[in-house]
C-alpha positions in Angstrom: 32.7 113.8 61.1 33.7 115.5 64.1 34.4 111.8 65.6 36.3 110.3 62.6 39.3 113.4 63.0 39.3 112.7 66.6 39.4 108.5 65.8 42.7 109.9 63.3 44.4 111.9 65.8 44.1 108.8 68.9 45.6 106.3 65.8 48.7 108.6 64.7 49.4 109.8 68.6 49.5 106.0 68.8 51.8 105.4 66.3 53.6 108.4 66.9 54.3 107.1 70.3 55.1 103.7 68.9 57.6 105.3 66.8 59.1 107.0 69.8 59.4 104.1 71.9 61.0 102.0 68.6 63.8 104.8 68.2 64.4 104.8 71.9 64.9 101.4 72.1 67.0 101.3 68.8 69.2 104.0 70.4 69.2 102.3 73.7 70.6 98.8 71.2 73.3 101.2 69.9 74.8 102.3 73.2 74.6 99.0 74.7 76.5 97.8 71.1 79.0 100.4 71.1 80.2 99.6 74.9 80.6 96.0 74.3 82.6 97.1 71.3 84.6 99.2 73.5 85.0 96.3 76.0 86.2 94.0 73.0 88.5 96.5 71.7 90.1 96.6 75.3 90.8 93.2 76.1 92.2 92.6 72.1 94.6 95.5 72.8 95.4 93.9 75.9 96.2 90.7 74.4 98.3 92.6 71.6 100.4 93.7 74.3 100.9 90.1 75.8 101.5 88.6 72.4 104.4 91.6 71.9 106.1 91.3 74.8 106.8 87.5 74.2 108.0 88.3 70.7 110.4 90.3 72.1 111.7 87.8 74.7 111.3 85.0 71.7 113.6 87.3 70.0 116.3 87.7 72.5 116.2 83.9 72.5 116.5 83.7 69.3 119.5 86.1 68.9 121.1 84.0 72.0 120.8 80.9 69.3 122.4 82.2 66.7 125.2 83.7 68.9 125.9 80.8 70.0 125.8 79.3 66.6 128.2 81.7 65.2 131.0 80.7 67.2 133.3 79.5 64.9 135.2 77.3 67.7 133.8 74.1 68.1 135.5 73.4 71.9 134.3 77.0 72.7 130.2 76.1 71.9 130.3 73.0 73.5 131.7 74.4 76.7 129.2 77.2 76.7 126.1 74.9 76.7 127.8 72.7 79.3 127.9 75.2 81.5 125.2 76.9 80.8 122.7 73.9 80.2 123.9 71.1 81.7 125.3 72.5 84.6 128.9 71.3 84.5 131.8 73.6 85.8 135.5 73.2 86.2 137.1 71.4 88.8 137.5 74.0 92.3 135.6 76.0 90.4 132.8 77.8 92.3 129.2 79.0 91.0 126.9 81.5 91.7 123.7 81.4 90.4 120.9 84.0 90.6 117.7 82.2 92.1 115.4 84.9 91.5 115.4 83.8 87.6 114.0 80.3 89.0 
């Protein structure tokens, strides 16, 4: 009998140490999990960012739109977008323009 006990014991420090190693390596899946996690959270935050600073610039293009559509004077609108987009100026006029926007 005194062999069976000891047979018991060697099978449950086995599985005892099986358990062990199985939780360890569980824990060890969770940390590595939770740091990609972290990682992903980062670069989506990141991305947020990006996404709201081009809202805002969308917006102030927007708002340049409709302030030039509000102009009620026809001959004013169309001399604002030929200057401003098509280039055109007065005669002996001269233009400055600020290169660091190009």
């Amino acid at each position: 009998m005194a062999r069976k006990k000891g047979r018991k014991n060697k099978k449950f420090s086995l599985l005892g140490i099986l358990c062990r190693v199985a939780v360890f390596c569980l824990c060890g899946y969770c940390v590595v999990t939770l740091i990609s996690q972290q990682l992903t959270i980062y670069e989506k935050k990141k991305e947020i960012n990006e996404i709201n600073t081009q809202i805002i610039i969308e917006k102030q293009n927007v708002d340049d739109f409709n302030r030039l559509l509000s102009l009620t004077d026809e001959k004013s609108f169309m001399e604002k977008i030929a200057i401003e987009r098509l280039g055109y100026a007065y005669p002996n006029e001269k233009r400055y323009f600020d290169i660091s926007k190009y």
